[in-house]
C-alpha positions as CSV (number, residue, x, y, z in Angstrom):
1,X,0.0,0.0,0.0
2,X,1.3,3.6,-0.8
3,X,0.0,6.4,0.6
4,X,0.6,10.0,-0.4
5,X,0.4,13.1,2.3
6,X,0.3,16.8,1.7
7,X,0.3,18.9,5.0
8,X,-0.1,16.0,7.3
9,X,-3.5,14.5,5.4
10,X,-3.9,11.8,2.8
11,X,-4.6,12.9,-0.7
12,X,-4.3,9.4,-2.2
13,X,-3.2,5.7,-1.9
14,X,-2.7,2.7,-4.0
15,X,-3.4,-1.0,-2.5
16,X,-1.7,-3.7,-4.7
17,X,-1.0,-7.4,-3.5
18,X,0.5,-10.7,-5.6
19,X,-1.8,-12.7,-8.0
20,X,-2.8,-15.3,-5.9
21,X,-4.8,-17.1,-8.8
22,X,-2.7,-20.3,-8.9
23,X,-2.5,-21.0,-5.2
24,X,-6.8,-20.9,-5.4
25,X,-6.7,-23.5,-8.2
26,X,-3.4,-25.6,-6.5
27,X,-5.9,-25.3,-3.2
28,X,-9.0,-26.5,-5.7
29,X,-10.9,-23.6,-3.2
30,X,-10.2,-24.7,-0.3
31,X,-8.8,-23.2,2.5
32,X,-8.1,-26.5,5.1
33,X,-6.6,-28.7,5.8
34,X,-3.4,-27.6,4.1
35,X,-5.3,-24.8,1.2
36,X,-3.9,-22.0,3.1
37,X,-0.3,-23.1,2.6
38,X,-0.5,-23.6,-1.4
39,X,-1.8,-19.8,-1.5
40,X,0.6,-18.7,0.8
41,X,3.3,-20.1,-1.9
42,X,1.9,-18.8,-4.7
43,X,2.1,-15.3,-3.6
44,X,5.6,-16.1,-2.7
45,X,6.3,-17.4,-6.1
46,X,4.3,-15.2,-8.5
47,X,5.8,-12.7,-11.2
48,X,2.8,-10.4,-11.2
49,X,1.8,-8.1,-8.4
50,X,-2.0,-6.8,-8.8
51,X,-3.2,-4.0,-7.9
52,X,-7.1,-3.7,-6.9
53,X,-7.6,0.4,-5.9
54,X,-6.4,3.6,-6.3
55,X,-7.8,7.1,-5.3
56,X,-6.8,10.8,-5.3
57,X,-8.4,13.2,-3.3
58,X,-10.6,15.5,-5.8
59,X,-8.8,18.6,-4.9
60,X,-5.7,17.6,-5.8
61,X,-6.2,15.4,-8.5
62,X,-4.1,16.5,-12.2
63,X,-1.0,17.7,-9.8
64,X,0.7,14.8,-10.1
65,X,-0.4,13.0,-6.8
66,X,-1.0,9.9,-8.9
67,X,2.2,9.7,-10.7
68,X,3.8,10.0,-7.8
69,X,1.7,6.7,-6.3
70,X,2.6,4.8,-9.1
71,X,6.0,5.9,-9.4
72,X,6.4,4.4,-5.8
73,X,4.1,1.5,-6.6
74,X,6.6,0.5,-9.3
75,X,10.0,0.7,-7.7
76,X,8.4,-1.1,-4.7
77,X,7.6,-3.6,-6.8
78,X,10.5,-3.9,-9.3
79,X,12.3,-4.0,-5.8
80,X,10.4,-6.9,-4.9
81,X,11.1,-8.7,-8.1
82,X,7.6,-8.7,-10.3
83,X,7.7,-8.7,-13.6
84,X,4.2,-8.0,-14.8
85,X,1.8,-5.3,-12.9
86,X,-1.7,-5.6,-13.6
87,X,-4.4,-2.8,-13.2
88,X,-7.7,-4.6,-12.5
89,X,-11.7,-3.3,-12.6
90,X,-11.2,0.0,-14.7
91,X,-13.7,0.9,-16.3
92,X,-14.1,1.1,-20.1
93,X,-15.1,4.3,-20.4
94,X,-12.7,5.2,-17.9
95,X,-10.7,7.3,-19.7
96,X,-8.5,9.3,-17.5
97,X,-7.1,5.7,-16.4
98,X,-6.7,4.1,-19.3
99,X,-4.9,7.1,-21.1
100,X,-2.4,7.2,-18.2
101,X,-1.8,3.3,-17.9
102,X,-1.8,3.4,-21.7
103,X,1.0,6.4,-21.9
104,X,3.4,4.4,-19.7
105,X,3.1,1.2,-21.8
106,X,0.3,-0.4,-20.7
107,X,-2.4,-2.5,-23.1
108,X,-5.8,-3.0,-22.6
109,X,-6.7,-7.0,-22.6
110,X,-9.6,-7.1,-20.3
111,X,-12.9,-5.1,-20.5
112,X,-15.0,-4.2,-17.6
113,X,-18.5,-2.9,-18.4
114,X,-21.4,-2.6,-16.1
115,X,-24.9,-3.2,-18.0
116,X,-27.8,-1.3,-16.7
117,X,-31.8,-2.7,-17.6
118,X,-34.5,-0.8,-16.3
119,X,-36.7,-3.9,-14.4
């Protein structure tokens, strides 16, 4: 987690953690006896460090508060040793997001939409 602080407050963070995905399917779901342990490993193990939510306080967003997070974000986890970094739930239409994650190299493989039908 990185956390940026202007006068003693919080104007944004970033929470990322390793993609646990192949320790939920080595554990087949399940936590016990011994689930816990495969997951455990495979965030040990794993290349690509996720991360799940971002935020910039409104009044200081387009300063550069959010470079700044994922400036920090990425040393921490070049530091650590990942290889991959993966942005997850942006939305499509998102486009302050995807513009930034696209200017640094990024590619969009994944789509999130949200469907709305009147009931």
């Amino acid at each position: 987690m990185k956390i940026a602080v202007h006068g003693g407050e919080i104007v944004g963070f970033n929470i990322a953690m390793p993609n646990l995905a192949a320790g939920f399917r080595r554990a087949d779901g399940r936590l016990f006896p011994l689930g816990f342990l495969k997951i455990i490993r495979a965030g040990r193990r794993t290349r690509q460090l996720d991360t799940l939510v971002g935020g910039v306080r409104s009044d200081f967003r387009g300063k550069g508060v959010d470079a700044m997070i994922g400036c920090a974000t990425m040393a921490a986890a070049i530091e650590a040793g990942f290889e991959f970094v993966d942005s997850h739930h942006e939305l499509e239409y998102n486009q302050k997001v995807r513009g930034e994650m696209e200017k640094l190299g990024g590619r969009v493989y994944k789509v999130y939409r949200i469907y709305r039908k009147a009931l």
